[in-house]
N, C-alpha and C positions, 0 to 999 in steps of 0.2 A: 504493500500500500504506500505512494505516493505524497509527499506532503508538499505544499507551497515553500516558499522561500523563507529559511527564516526557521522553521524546521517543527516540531509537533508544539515546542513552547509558545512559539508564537500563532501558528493558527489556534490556540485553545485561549492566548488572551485577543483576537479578533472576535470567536468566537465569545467569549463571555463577553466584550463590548457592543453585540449585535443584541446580544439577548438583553442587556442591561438598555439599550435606546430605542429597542422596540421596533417595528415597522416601519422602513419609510413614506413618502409621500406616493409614492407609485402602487407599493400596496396598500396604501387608507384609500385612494382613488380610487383604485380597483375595486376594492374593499365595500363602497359606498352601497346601500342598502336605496338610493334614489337615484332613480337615469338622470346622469349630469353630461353636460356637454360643457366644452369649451372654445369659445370663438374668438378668432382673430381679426386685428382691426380690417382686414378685406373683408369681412363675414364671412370667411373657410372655416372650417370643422377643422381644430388643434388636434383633438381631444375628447375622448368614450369613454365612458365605465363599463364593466361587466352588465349590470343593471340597463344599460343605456342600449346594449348591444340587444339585449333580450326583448325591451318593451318594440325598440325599432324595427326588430327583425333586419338587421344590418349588423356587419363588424367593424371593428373601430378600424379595419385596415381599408376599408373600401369607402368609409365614411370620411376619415383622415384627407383634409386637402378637399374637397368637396365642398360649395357654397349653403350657405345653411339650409334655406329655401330646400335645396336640393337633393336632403334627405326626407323634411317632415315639412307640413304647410303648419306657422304658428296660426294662433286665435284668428277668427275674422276682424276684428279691430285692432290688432296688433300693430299695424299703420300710423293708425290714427291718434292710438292711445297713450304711443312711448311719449316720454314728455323728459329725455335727457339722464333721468334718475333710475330707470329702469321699468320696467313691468309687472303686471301680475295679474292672473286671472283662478279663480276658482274653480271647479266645476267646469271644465270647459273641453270644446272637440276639439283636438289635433288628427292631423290625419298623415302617416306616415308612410311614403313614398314604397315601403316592400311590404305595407302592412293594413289593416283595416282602421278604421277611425276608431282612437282613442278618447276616456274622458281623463282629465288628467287635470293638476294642481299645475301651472304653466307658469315658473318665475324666473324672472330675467333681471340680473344684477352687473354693476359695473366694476371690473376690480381695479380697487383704488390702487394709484401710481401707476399702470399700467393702461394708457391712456389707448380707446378704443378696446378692449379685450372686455369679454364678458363673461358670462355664465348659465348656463341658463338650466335649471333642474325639472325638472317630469316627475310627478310624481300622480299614482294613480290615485283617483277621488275614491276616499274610502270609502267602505259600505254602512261603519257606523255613523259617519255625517250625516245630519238632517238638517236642509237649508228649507224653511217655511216660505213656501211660496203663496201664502195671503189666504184666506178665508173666503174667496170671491173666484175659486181654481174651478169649479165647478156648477153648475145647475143647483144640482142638489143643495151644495154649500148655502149657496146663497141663500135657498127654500127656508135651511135648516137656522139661518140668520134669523129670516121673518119671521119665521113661526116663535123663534126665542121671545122675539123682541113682542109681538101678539100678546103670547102665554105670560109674560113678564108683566102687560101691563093689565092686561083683565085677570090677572091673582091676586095683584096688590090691594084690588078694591074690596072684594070680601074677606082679604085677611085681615086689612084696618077694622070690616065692621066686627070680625069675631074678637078681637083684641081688646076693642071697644067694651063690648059683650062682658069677656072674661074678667077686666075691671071694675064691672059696676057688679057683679056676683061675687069679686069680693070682699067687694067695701061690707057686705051687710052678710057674712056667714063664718062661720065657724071656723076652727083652727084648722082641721082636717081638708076641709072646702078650699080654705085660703092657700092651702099648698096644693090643691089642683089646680086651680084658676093664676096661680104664677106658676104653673106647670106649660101650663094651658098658653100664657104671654110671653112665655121664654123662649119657649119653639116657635111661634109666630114672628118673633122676632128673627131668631137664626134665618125664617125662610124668607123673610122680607129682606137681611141681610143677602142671601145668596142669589137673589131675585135684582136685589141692585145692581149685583159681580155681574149678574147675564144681560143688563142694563145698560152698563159700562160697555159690555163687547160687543153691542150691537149699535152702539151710537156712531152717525154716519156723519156726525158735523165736523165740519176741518177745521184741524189745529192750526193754531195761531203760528206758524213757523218764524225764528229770526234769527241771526246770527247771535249765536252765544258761547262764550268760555264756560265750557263744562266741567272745569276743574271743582268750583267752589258747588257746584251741583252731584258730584262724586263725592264729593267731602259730609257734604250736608247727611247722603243715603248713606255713608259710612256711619257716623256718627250716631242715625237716628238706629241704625241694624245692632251698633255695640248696644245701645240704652236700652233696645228690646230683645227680639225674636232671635238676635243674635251675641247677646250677652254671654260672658266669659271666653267665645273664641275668638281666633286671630284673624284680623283682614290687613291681609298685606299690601301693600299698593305700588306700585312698581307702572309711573309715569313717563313717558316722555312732555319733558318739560315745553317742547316747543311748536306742539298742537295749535294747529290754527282753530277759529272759531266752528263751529258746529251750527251746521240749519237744521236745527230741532225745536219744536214748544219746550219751553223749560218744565214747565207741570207733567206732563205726558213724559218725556225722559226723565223724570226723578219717580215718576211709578214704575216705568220700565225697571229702572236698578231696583227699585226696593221688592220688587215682586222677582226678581232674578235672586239677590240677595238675600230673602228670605226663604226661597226654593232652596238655595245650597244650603243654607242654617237647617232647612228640616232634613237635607240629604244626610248633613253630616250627625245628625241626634242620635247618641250613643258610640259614638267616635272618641277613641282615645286622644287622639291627635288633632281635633277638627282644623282644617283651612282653608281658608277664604280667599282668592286673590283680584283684586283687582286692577286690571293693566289697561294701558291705554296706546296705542302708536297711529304713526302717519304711514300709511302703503303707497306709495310712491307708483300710479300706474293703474292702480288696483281699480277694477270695473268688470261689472256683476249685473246679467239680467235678474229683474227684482220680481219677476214671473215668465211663465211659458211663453216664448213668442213676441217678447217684450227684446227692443234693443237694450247692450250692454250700457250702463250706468256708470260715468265715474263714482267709485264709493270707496274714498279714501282712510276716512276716519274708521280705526277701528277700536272698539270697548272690547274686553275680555272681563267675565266672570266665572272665574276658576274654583274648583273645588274638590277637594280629594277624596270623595266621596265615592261609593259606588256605581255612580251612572242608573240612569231609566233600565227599565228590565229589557231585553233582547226583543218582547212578544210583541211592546209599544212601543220602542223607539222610532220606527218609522211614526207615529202618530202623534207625538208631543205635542205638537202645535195643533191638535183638531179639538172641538170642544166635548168637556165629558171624558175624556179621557187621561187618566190620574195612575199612578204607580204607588199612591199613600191610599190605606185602608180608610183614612176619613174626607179623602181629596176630592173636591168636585171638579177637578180637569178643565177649571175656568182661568187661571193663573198665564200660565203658557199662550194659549190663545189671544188672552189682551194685550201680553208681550209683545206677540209675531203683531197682530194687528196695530198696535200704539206705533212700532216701528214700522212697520210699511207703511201707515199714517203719513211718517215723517220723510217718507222716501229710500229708507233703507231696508237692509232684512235681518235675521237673526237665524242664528244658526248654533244646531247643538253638534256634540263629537266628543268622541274617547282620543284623547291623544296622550302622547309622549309615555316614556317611560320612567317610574311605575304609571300606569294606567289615572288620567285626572278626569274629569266631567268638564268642558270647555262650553261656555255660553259666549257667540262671535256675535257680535254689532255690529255691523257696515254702516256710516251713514255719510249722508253728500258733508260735503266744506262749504260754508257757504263763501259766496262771491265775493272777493276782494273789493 
């Protein structure tokens, strides 16, 4: 057996110096668990990963030196939408030149110092993503709006008279009596309470939109979730500082958080460790049909509410966003729904997903910047 130069001493301290620094950059590349490409300032293909080779049905040898175009066609607005800082699209079709149309996470970065070079990663739209696409997706939907809003308002009026009722039986009865008849206005209550929730989701009037800094409106729904519903755990907050303003109603986006924020406070009930996160960034590019058949949206601004909870059960996840449909034993499945709808209100959408590792519950905000 042959040894290098140098003789068995020194290939075994090469060898313990490879082991000691670990993998280079050629096998973390390769390595990569996301189709990455890299492009050179002529727009030629550098640069394949393993992954990249597999989603394209191409190898990185036939790919290599090739205009980018010229493997995979990017998003239909792609053109339109770079705006110098990069790209990004959700949910979106690519179609690749030796293979069938893809949906795919479509992000496009510029690497700093290395003027013109980019980056651009593929990543397939996972299955546990749900992006709500409105309350108004279907016939049915709509029917099931009216009828809400119907049943909601012809309940209220015989439940005031029975409550009414219950009141004056028990001004004048007995100890036994007086605990049915505040039996009797407690639950009337509660239904007149959940009667309001289905009230609230059916209201069709437009919010007052304006440009606003949503910081101190984050601040506010932090504050009010530690004093309540979310008392003794931690909500982290992890901002970028330099957020332009947001075209939201201020009242309507501080129900959004605090019904988000208080969904993750019940996620996390009986957690040893409960967490809360909330994040804020600018997507650079980022645009999003905000329903079927709808053009793409700039939708820059994005809210995250994080949570290390569980996640919705497998059976409803597709369905979070529909009304009446609840993962909590005492849940009326109205929460979610106002969410998805208060934000498409506003012009953006929301979106759930299990991401990263260990496994979080991720609540995404898209919404427009308002105009400078």
């Amino acid at each position: 057996m042959a040894f290098p130069r140098g003789g068995l001493t020194a290939a075994l301290r090469r060898a313990k110096t490879e082991a000691i620094t670990g993998p280079g950059f050629v096998e973390l590349f390769g390595a990569l668990p996301v189709a990455v490409l890299v492009i050179d300032p002529d727009g030629r293909i550098a640069r394949a990963n393993a992954a990249c080779e597999i989603l394209l049905n191409h190898s990185e040898k036939t790919m290599v030196g090739q205009p980018y175009d010229a493997v995979l066609s990017p998003p239909a607005d792609y053109a339109e939408r770079r705006d110098g800082h990069g790209f990004a699209a959700f949910d979106t079709e690519i179609e690749a030149v030796r293979g069938p149309r893809i949906r795919v996470d479509f992000v496009e970065t510029l690497v700093a110092d290395h003027p013109g070079w980019r980056i651009v990663t593929l990543h397939h739209a996972p299955q546990s993503r749900r992006i709500a696409q409105g309350a108004d997706r279907t016939a049915g939907a709509r029917a099931a709006v009216g009828a809400a809003a119907m049943l909601a308002h012809e309940i209220k009026n015989p439940l005031s008279g029975i409550r009414g009722a219950a009141q004056l039986l028990g001004s004048g009865s007995g100890e036994s009596e007086a605990e049915l008849t505040e039996l009797i206005t407690t639950e009337v209550d509660r239904i007149v309470a959940l009667i309001d929730r289905m009230q609230d989701f059916t209201d069709t009037r437009p919010l007052k939109l304006a440009p606003t800094n949503v910081y101190p409106l984050l601040d506010h729904a932090r504050r009010v979730a530690l004093a309540g519903f979310a008392r003794g755990m931690v909500i982290e907050e992890r901002f970028d500082p330099s957020l332009p303003p947001v075209l939201v109603d201020p009242d309507a986006f501080l129900q959004v958080l605090l019904n988000l924020l208080k969904n993750a406070a019940e996620a996390l009930s009986g957690l040893a460790q409960p967490r809360i996160t909330l994040s804020t960034a600018y997507r650079h590019g980022m645009s999003i049909s905000t329903s079927p058949g709808r053009p793409r949206q700039p939708l820059p601004i994005e809210i995250l509410v994080v949570d290390n909870g569980p996640g919705a059960p497998q059976d409803i996840a597709e369905h979070l966003f529909e009304p009446f449909v609840s993962g909590k034993p005492e849940g009326q499945g109205l929460g979610l729904p106002l969410v998805e709808k208060l934000v498409r209100d506003m012009g953006g959408i929301v979106q759930y997903a299990r991401e990263r590792e260990p496994e979080v519950t991720v609540f995404r905000i898209l919404l427009p910047r308002a105009s400078a």
